[in-house]
C-alpha positions in Angstrom: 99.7 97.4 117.8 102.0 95.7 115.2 104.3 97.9 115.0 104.4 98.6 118.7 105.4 95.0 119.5 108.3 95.2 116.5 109.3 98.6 118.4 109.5 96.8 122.0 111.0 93.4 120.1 113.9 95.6 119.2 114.4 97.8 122.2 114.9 93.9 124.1 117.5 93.1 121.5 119.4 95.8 121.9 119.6 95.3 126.0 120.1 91.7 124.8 123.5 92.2 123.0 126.1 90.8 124.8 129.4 93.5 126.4 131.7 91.6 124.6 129.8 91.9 121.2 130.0 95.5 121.1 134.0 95.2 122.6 134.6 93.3 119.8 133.4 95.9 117.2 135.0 99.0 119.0 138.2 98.8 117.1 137.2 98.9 113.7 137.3 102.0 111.9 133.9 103.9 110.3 135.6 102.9 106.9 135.9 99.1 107.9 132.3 99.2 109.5 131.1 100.6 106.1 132.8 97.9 103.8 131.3 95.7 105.8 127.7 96.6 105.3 128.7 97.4 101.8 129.6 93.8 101.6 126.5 92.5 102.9 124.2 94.9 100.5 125.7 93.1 97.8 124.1 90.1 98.7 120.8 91.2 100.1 120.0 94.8 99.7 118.2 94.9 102.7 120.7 95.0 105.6 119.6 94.5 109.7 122.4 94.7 112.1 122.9 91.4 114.2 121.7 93.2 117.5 117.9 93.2 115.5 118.3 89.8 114.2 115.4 87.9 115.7 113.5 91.5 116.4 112.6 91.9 112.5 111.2 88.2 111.8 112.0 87.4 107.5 108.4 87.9 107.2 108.8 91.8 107.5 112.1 92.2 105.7 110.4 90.4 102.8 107.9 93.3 102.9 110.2 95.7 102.5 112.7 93.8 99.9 109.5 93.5 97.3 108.1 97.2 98.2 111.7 98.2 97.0 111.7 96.4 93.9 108.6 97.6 93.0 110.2 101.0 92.3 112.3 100.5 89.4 115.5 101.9 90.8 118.0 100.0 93.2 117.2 100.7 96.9 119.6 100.0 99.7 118.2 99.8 103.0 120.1 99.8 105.9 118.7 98.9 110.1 121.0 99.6 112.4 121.5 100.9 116.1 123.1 103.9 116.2 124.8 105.9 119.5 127.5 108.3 120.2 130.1 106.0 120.7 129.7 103.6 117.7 132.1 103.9 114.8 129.8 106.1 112.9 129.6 108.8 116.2 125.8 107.9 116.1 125.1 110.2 112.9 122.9 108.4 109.9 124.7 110.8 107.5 127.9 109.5 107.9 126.4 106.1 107.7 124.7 107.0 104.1 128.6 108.8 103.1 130.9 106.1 104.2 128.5 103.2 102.3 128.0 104.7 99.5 131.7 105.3 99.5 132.4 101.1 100.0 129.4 100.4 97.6 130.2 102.9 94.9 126.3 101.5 92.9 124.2 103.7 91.8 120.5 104.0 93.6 118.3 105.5 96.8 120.8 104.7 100.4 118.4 104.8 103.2 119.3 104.3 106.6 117.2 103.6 109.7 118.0 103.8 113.5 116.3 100.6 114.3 114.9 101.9 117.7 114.1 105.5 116.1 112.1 104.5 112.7 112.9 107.9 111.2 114.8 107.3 107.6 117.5 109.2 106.3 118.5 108.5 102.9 120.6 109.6 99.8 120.7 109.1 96.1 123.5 108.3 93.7 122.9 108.8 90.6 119.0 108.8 90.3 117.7 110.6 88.2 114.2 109.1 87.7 113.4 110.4 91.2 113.2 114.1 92.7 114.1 115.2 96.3 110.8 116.5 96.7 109.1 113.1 95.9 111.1 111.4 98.3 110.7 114.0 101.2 107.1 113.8 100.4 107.0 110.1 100.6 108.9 109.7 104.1 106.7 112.0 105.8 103.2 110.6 103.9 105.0 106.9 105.4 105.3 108.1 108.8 102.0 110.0 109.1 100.6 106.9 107.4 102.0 104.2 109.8 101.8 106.2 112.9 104.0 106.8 116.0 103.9 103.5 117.0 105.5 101.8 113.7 108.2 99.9 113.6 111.0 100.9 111.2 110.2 98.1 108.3 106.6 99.4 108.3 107.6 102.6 107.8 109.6 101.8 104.9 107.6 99.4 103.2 105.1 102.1 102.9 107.8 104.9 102.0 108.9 102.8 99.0 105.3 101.3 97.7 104.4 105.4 98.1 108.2 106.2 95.7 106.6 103.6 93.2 103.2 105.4 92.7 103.5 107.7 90.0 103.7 111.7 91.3 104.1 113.1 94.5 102.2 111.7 97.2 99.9 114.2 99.2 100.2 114.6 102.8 97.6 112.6 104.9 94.1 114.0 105.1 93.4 115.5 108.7 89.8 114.8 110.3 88.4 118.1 110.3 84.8 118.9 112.7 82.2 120.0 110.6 78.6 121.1 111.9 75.4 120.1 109.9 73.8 122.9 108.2 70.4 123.9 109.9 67.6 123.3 107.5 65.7 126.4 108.8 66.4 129.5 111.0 63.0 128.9 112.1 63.6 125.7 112.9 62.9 124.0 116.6 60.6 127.0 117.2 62.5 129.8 116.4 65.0 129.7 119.4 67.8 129.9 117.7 68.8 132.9 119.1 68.1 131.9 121.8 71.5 129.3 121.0 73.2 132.4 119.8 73.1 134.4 122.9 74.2 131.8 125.1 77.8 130.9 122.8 78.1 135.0 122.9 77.8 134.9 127.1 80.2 132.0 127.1 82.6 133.6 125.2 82.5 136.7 127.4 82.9 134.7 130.3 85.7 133.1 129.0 87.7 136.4 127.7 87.1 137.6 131.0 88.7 134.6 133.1 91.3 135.1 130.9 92.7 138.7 131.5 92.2 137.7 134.9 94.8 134.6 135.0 96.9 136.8 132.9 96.8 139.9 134.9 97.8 137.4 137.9 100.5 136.2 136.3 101.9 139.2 134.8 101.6 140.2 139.1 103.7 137.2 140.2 106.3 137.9 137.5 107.7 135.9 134.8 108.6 132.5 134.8 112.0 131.4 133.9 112.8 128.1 132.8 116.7 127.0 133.3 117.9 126.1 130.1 119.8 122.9 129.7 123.3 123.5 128.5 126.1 121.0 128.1 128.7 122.0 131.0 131.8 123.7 129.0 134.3 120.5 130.4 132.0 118.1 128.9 131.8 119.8 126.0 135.2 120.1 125.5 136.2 116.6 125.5 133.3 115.7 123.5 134.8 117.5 120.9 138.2 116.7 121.6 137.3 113.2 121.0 135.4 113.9 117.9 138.9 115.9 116.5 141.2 112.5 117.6 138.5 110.0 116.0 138.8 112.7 112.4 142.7 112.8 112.7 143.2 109.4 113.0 140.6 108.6 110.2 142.2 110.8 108.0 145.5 109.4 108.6 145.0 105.9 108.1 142.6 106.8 104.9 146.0 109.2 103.4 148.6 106.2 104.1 146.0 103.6 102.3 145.7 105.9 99.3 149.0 107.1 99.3 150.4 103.3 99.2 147.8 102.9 95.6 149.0 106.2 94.6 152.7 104.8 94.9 152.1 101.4 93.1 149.6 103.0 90.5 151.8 103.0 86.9 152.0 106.6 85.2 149.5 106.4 82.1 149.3 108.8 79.4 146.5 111.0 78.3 143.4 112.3 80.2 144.4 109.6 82.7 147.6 111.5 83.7 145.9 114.4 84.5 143.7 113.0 87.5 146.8 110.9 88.3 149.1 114.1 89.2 145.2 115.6 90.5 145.1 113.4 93.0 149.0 113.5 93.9 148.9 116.8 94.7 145.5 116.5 96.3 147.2 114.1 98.5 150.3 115.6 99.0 147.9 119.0 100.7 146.1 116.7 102.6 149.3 115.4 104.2 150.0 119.1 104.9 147.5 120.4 106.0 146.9 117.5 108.5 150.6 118.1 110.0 149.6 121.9 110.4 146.2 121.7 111.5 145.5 123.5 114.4 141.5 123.0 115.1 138.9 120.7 113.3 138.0 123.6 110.9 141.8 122.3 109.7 140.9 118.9 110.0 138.1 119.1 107.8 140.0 120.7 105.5 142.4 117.5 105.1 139.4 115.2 104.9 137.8 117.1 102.3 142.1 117.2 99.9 141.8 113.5 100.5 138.4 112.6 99.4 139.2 115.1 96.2 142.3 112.4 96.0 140.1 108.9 96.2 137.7 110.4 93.6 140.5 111.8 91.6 142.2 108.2 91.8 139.4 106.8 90.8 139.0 108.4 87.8 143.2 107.7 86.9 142.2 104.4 87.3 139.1 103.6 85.6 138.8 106.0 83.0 135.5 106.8 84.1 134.6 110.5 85.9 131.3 109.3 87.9 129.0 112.0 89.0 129.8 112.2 92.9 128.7 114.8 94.4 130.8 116.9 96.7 130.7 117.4 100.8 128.0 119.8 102.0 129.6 123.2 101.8 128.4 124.5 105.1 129.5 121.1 107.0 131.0 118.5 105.0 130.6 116.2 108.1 127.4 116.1 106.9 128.0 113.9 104.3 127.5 114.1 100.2 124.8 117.1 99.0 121.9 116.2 97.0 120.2 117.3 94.1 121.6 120.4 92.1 123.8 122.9 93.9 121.5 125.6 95.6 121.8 129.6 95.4 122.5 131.1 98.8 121.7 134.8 98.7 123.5 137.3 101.5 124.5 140.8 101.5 124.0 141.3 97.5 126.2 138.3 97.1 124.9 135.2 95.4 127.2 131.4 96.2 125.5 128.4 94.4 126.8 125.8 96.7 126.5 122.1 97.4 124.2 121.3 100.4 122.8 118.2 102.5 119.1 117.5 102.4 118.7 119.3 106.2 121.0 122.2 105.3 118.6 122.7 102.3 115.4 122.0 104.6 116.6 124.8 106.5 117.4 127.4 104.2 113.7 126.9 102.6 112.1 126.9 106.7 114.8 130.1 107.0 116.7 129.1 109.2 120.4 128.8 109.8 121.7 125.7 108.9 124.2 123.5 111.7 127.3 125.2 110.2 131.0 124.0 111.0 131.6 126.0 113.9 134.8 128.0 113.7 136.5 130.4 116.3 133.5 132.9 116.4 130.2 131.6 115.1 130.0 129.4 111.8 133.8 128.5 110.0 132.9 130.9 107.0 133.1 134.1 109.4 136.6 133.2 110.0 139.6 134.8 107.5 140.8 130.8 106.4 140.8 129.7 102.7 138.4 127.3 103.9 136.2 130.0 104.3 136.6 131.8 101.3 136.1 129.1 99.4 133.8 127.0 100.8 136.2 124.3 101.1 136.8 124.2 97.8 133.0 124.0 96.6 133.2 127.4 94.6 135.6 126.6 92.2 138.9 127.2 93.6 141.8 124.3 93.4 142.2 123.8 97.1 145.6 122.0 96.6 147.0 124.3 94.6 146.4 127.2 97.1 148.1 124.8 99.7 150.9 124.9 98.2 150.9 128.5 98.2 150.9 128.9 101.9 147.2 130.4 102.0 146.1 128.3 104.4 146.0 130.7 106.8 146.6 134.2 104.9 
């Protein structure tokens, strides 16, 4: 009942948020929006969008603030409304990617549609905690807390399960159980009397069966009309999603390529990076003035996030462990844990992958691939597709520059 009254608290503050609120935040960019949360996490690791202000009382956050510190690693938690239209296009893995990005500390990034109580999350540079463990702990915390929970109960109890030792086990089901008879003789030995009654039910049943299905199977099969998106609505869905990417991608090169342009030349290893993330730069520039779909696109955000990491490193002296874009969609954000062997036709890729890209290679299914002109990008002949945008070694600038974008 708790949690229901948090969930229906939150759906009133959400219908509560004033128009102009939200026409206030529509011009800022997913990088802004993320700095700003970023900001706040440095001061409370526990942020809750305004719009669930008074719907999560203190008393709640401070029960998911200690359950956090009680693991030992750092935990940012992040409550949020999330919708197709916001700057993050409604997707908790860009969330956990742009954050991350602004944050740059290691720990465990979880993220929570306030009205949805699911959490998605990412680690940086935690190694005292396993991808399984953490799976198993979400789905022990929502079986635990129940449909009805709202999102800080859910991860209070996710994060006191993360700071138990081992890996939690998934909630005991009530199972019927029948007690043992003490004696077939028992009651006057009419127990098979019992017996032959269950076997005439069961008969009777089997036999009401192939009747409803034989009058079925007479009527003919029902069809169900699947839903499908109309093909103009579609279309500008995605043509919106390709502007929002290009112009991203375009502010993010001109803001790197002004630090690239004031940044001094150094000597040593730090040269290296600094010409690494020139050129880096320079093919994202390209490619972006070339790009003909958002398999292009892509492309250009993935040469300029080589270039901020590669910048980075020029300008601290420090290569951090970051992870690279999920191989089959790196609009899915960073990968987690190590690199995973995808087998097909004889050949064996190790590749990055997201945690659901990885959940559903191991349920074997396809994973929600980049689509390209005829199924996933990788069928097409690009050098994003035969190389994984750059996840299987290959210098993606330097084959840029060598015009095999497209050969």
């Amino acid at each position: 009942m708790k949690g229901l009254l948090s969930c229906l608290a939150a759906l009133v503050m959400l219908v509560a948020v004033p128009a102009g609120a939200e026409a206030a935040t529509a011009t800022r960019t997913p990088a802004e929006r993320a700095r700003e949360i970023a900001t706040a996490l440095t001061k409370d690791p526990v942020y809750i969008d305004p719009a669930y202000a008074s719907a999560l009382p203190e008393k709640l956050r401070a029960d998911v603030r200690t359950k956090a510190k009680a693991v030992g690693y750092p935990i940012y938690t992040i409550i949020l409304p999330l919708t197709p239209s916001d700057e993050f296009q409604g997707e908790e893995s860009t969330v956990l990617t742009l954050v991350e990005d602004a944050l740059r500390k290691p720990g465990l990034y979880v993220v929570v549609d306030g009205g949805d109580r699911f959490p998605w999350y990412e680690a940086r540079d935690v190694p005292q905690v396993s991808e399984d463990k953490l799976q198993a702990a979400r789905e022990r915390a929502l079986d635990d807390e129940g449909y009805d929970a709202g999102p800080t109960e859910v991860l209070a109890r996710m994060y006191e399960l993360l700071a138990a030792p081992g890996i939690p086990a998934t909630t005991p089901r009530p199972t019927s159980s029948t007690p043992a008879s003490t004696s077939d003789d028992e009651s006057g030995g009419h127990g098979w009397i019992v017996a032959l009654s269950i076997v005439g039910g069961l008969v009777v049943l089997v036999l009401l069966g192939l009747v409803i299905g034989l009058r079925r199977r007479g009527s003919g099969p029902r069809r169900e009309k699947a839903f499908r998106i109309p093909p103009h609505v579609a279309a500008t869905v995605a043509a919106e999603r390709r502007r929002r990417l290009e112009r991203d991608t375009t502010a993010g090169l001109t803001t790197l390529g002004t630090k690239l342009a004031a940044l001094p030349t150094t000597g040593g290893p730090g040269l290296a990076h600094q010409q690494a993330a020139l050129d880096d730069h320079a093919a994202a520039g390209k490619v972006l003035d070339s790009s003909t779909s958002l398999v292009d696109l892509v492309g250009a955000m993935v040469l300029l996030d080589k270039a901020r990491r590669e910048y980075e490193v020029a300008v601290t002296g420090r290569a951090d462990a970051v992870p690279d874009l999920c191989a089959f969609n790196p609009l899915h954000g960073r990968s987690v844990g190590k690199p995973t062997q995808v087998e097909a036709d004889g050949t064996t890729l190790t590749l990055p992958l997201c945690a659901d890209c990885r959940r559903a290679l191991k349920r074997g299914t396809a994973p929600a691939s980049l689509p390209g002109d005829d199924g996933p990008y990788w069928y097409d002949d690009t050098l994003w597709a035969r190389t994984f945008y750059g996840t299987t070694g290959d210098d993606l600038a330097a084959a840029v520059s060598r015009g095999e974008l497209h050969r």
